[in-house]
N, CA, C and O atoms as a CHARMM CRD file, in Angstrom:
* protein
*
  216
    1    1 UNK  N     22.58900  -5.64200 -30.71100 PROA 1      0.00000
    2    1 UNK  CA    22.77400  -4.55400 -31.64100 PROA 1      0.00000
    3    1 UNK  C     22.59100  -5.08100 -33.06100 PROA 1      0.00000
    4    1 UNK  O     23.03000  -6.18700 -33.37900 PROA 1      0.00000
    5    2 UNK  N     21.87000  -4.20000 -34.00700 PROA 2      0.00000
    6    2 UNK  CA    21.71100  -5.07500 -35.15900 PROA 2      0.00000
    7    2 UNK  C     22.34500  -4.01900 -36.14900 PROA 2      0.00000
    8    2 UNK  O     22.19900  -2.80200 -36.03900 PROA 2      0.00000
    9    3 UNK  N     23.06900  -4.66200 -37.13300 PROA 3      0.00000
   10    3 UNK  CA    23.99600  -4.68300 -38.10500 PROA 3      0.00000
   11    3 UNK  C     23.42700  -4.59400 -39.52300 PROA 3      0.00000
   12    3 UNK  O     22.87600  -5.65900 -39.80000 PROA 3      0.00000
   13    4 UNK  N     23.37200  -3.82500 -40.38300 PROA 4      0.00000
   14    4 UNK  CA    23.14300  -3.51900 -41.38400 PROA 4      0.00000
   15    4 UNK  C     24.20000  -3.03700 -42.99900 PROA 4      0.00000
   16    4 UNK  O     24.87400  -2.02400 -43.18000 PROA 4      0.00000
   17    5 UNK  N     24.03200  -3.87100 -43.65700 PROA 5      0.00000
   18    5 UNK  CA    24.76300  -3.30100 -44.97600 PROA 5      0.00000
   19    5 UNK  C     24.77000  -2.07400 -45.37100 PROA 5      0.00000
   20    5 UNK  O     25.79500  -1.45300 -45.65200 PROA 5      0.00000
   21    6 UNK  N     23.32000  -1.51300 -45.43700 PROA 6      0.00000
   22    6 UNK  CA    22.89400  -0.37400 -46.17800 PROA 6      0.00000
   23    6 UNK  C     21.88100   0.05500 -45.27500 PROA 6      0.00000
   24    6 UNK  O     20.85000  -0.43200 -44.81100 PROA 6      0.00000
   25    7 UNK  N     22.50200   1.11500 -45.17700 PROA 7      0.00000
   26    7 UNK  CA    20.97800   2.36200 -44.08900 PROA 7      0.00000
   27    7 UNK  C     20.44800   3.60700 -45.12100 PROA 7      0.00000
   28    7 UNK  O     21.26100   4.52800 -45.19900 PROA 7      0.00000
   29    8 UNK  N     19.17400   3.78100 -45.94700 PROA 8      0.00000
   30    8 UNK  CA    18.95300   4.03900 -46.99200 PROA 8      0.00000
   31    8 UNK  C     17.53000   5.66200 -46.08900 PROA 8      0.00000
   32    8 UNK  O     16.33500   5.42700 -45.90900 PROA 8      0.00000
   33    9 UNK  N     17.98600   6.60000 -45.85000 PROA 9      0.00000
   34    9 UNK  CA    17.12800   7.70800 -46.04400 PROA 9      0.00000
   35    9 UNK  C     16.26800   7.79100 -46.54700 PROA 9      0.00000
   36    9 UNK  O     16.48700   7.46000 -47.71200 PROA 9      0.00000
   37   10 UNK  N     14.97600   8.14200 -46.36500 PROA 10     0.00000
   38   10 UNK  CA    14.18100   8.39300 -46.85000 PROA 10     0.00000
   39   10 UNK  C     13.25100   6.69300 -47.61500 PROA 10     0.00000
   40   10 UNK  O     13.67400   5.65200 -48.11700 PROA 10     0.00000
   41   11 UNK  N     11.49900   7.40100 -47.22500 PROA 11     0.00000
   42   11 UNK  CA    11.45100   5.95600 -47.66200 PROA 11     0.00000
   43   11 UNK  C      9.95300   6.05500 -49.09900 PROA 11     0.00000
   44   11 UNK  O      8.98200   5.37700 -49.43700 PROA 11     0.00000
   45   12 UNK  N     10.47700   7.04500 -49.41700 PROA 12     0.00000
   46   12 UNK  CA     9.58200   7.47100 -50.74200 PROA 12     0.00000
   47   12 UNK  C     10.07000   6.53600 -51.67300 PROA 12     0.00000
   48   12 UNK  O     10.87900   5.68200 -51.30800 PROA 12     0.00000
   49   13 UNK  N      9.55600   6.62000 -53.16800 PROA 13     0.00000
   50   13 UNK  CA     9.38800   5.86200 -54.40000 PROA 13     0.00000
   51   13 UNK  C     10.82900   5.55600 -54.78000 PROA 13     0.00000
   52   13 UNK  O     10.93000   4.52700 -55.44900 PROA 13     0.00000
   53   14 UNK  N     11.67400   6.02500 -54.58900 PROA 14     0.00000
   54   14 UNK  CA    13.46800   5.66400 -54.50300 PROA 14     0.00000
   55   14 UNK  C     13.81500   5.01200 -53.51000 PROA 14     0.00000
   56   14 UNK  O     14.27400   3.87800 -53.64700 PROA 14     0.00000
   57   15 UNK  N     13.66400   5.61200 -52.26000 PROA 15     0.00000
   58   15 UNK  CA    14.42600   4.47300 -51.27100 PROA 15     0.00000
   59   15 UNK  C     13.52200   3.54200 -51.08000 PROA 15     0.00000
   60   15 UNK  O     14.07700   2.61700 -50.48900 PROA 15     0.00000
   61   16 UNK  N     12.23900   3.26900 -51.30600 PROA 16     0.00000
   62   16 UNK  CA    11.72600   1.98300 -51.22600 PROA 16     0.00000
   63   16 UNK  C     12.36300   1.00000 -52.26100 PROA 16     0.00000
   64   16 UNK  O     13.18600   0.12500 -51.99000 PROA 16     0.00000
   65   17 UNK  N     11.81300   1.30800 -53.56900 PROA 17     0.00000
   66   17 UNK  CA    12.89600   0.53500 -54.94200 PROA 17     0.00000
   67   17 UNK  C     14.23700   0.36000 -54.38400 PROA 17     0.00000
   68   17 UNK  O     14.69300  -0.75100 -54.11300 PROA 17     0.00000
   69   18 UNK  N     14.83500   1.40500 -54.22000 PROA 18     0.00000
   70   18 UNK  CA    16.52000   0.61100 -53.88100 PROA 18     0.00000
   71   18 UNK  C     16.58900  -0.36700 -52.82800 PROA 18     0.00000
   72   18 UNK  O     17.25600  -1.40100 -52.83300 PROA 18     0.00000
   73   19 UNK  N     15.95800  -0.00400 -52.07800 PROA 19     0.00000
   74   19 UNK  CA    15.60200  -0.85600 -50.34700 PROA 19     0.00000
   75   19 UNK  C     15.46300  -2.70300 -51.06100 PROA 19     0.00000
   76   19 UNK  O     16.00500  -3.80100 -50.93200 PROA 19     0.00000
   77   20 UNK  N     14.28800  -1.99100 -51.87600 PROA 20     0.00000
   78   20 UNK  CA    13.87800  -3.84000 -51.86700 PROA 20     0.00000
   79   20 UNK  C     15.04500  -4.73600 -53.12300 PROA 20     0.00000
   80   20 UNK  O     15.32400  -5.93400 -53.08500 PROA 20     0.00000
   81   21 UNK  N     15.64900  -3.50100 -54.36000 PROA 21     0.00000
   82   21 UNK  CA    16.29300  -4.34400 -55.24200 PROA 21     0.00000
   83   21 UNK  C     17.74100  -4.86900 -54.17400 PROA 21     0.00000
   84   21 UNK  O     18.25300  -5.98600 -54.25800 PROA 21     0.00000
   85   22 UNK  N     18.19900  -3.77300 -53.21200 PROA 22     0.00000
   86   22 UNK  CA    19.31500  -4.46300 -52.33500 PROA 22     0.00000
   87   22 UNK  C     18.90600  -5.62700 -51.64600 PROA 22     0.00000
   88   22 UNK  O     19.81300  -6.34800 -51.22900 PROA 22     0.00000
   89   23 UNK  N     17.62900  -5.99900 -51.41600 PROA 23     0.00000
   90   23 UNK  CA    17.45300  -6.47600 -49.87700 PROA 23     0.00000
   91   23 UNK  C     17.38000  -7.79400 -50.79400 PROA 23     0.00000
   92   23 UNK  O     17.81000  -8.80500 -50.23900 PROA 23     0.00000
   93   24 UNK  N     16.77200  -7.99000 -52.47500 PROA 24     0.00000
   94   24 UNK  CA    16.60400  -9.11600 -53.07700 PROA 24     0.00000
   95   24 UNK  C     17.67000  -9.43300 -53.49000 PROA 24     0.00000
   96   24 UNK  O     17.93600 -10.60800 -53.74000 PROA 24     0.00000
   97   25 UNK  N     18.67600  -8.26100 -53.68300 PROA 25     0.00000
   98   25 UNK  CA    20.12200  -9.32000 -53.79600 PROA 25     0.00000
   99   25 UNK  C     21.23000  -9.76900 -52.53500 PROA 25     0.00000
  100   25 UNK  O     22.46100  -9.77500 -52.56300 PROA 25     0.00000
  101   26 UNK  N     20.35600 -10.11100 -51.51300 PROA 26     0.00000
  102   26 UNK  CA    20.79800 -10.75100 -50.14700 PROA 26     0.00000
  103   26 UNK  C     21.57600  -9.62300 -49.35400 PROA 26     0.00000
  104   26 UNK  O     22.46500 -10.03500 -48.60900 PROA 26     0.00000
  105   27 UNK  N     21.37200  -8.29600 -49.41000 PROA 27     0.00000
  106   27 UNK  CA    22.15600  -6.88100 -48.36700 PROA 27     0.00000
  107   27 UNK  C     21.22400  -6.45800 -47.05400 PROA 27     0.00000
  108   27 UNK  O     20.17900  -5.86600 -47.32100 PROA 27     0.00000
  109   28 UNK  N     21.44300  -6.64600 -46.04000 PROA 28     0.00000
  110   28 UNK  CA    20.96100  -6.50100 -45.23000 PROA 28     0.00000
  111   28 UNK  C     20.36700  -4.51800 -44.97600 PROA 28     0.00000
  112   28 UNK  O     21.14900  -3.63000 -44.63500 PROA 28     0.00000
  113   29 UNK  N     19.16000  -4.34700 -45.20400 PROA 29     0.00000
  114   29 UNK  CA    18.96500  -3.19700 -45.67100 PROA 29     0.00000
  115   29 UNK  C     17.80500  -2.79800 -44.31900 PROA 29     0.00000
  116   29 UNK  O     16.91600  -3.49700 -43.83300 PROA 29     0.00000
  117   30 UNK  N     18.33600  -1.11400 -43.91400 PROA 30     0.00000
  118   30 UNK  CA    17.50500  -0.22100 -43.29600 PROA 30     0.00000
  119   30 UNK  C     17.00100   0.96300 -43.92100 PROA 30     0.00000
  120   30 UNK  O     17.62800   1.96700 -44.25600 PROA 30     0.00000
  121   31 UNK  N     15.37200   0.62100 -44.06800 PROA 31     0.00000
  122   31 UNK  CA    14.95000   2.33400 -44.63400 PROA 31     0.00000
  123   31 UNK  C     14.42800   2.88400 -43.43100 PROA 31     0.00000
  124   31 UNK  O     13.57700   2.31900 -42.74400 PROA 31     0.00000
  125   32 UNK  N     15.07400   4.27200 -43.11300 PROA 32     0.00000
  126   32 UNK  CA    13.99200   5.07900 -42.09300 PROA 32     0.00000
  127   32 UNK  C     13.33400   6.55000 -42.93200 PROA 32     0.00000
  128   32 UNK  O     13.85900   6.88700 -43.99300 PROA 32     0.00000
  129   33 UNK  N     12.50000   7.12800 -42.52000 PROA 33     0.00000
  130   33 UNK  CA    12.11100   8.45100 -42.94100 PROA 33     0.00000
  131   33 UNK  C     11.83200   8.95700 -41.61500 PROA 33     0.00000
  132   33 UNK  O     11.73200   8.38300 -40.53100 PROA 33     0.00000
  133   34 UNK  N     11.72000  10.28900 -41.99200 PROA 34     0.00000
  134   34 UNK  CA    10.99400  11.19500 -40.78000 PROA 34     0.00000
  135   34 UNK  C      9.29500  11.07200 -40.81200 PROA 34     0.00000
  136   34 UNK  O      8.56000  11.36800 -39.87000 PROA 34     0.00000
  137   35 UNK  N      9.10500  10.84500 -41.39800 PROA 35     0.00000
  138   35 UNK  CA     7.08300  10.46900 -41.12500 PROA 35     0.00000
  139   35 UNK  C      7.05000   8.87800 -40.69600 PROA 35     0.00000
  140   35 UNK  O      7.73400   7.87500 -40.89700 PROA 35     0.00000
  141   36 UNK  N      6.09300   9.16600 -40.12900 PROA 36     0.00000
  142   36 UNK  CA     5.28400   7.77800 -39.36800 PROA 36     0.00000
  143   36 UNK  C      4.23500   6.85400 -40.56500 PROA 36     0.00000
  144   36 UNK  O      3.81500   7.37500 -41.59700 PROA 36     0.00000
  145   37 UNK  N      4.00200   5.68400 -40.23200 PROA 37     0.00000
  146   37 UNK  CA     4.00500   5.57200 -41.20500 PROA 37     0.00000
  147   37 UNK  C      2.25800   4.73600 -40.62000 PROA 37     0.00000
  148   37 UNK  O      1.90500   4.66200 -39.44300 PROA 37     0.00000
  149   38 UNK  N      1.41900   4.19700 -41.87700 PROA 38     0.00000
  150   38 UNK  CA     0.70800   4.90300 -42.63800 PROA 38     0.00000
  151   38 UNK  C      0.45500   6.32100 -42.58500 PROA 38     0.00000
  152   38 UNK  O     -0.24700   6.90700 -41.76000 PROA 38     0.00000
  153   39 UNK  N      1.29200   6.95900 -43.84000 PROA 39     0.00000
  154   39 UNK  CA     1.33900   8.39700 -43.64200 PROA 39     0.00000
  155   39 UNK  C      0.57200   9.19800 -45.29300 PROA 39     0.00000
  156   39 UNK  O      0.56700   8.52900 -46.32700 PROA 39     0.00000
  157   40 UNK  N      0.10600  10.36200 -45.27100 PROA 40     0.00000
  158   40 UNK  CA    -0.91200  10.64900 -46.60000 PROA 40     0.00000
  159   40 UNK  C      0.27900  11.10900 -47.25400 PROA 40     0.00000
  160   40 UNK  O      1.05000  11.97400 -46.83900 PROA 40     0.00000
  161   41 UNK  N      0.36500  10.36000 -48.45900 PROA 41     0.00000
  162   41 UNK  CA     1.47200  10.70400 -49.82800 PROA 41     0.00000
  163   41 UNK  C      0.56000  11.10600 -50.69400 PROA 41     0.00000
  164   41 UNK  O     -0.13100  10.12700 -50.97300 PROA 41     0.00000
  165   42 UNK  N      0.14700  12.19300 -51.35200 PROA 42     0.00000
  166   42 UNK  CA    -0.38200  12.49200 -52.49400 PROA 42     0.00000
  167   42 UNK  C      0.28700  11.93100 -53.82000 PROA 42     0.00000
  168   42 UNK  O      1.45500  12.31800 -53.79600 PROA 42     0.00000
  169   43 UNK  N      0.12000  11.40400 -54.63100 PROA 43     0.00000
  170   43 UNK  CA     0.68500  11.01300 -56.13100 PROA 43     0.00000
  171   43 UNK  C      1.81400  11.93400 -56.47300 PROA 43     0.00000
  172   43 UNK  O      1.99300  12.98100 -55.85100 PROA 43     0.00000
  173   44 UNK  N      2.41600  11.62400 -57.25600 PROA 44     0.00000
  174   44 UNK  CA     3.47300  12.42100 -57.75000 PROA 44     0.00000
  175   44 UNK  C      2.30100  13.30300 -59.07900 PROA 44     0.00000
  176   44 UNK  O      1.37800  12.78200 -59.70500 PROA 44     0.00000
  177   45 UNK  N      2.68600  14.42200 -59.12800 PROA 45     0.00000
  178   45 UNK  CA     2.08100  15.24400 -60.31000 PROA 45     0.00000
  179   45 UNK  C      2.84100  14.99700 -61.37500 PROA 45     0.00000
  180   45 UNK  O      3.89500  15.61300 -61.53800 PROA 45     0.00000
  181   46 UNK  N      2.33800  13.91300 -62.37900 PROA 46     0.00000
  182   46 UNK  CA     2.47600  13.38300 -63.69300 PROA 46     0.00000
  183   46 UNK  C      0.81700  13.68600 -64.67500 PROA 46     0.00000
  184   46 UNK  O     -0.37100  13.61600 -64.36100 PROA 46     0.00000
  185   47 UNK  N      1.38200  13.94700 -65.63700 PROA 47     0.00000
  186   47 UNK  CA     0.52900  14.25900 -67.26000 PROA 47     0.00000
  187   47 UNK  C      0.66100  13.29000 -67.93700 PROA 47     0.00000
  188   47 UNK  O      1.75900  12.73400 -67.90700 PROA 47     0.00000
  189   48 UNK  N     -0.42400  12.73500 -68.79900 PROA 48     0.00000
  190   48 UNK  CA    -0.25800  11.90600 -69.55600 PROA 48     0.00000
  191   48 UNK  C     -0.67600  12.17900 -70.94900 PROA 48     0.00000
  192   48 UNK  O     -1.71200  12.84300 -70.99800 PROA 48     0.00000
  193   49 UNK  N     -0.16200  11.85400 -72.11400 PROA 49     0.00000
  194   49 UNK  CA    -0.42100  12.10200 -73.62900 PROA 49     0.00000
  195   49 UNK  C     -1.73200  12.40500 -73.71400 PROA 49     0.00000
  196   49 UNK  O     -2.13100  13.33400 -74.41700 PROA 49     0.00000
  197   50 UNK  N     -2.56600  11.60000 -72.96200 PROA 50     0.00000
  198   50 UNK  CA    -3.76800  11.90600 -73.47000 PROA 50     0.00000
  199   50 UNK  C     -4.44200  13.01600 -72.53300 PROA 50     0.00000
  200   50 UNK  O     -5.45100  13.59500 -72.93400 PROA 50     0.00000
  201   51 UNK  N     -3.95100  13.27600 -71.43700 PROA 51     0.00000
  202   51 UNK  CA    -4.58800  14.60900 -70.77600 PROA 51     0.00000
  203   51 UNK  C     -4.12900  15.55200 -70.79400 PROA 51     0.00000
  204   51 UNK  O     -4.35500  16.44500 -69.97800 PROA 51     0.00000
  205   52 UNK  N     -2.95600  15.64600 -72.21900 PROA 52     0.00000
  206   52 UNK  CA    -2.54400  16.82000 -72.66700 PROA 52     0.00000
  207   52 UNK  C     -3.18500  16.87700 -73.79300 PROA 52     0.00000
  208   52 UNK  O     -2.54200  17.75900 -74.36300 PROA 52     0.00000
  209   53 UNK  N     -4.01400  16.55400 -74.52900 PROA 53     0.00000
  210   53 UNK  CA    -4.53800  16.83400 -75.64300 PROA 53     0.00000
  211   53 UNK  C     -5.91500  16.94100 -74.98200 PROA 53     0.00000
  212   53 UNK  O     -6.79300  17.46500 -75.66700 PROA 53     0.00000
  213   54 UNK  N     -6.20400  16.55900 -73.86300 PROA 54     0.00000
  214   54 UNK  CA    -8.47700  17.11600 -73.50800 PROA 54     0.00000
  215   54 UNK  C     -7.88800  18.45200 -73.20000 PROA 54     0.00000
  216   54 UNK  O     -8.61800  19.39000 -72.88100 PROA 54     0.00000
């Protein structure tokens, strides 16, 4: 049976970051999600200064 510090939901742009800053300060860390994984993530919809002014 394997034993874990932290079991972390979800494994988008947050629980990956938290996943790995726990796992680099020695916490034994589980991320699961409900998708399989290589799975199609579209980008997050972000604007940038300059493609608000074209």
């Amino acid at each position: 049976m394997n034993f874990f510090d932290v079991i972390i939901c979800g494994a988008g742009p947050a629980g990956s970051t938290c996943g790995r800053i726990l796992a680099t300060k020695g916490l034994k860390v589980l991320i699961v999600d409900k998708e399989k994984f290589p799975r199609y993530k579209p980008c997050a919809g972000g604007l940038t200064g300059r493609s608000l002014q074209e």
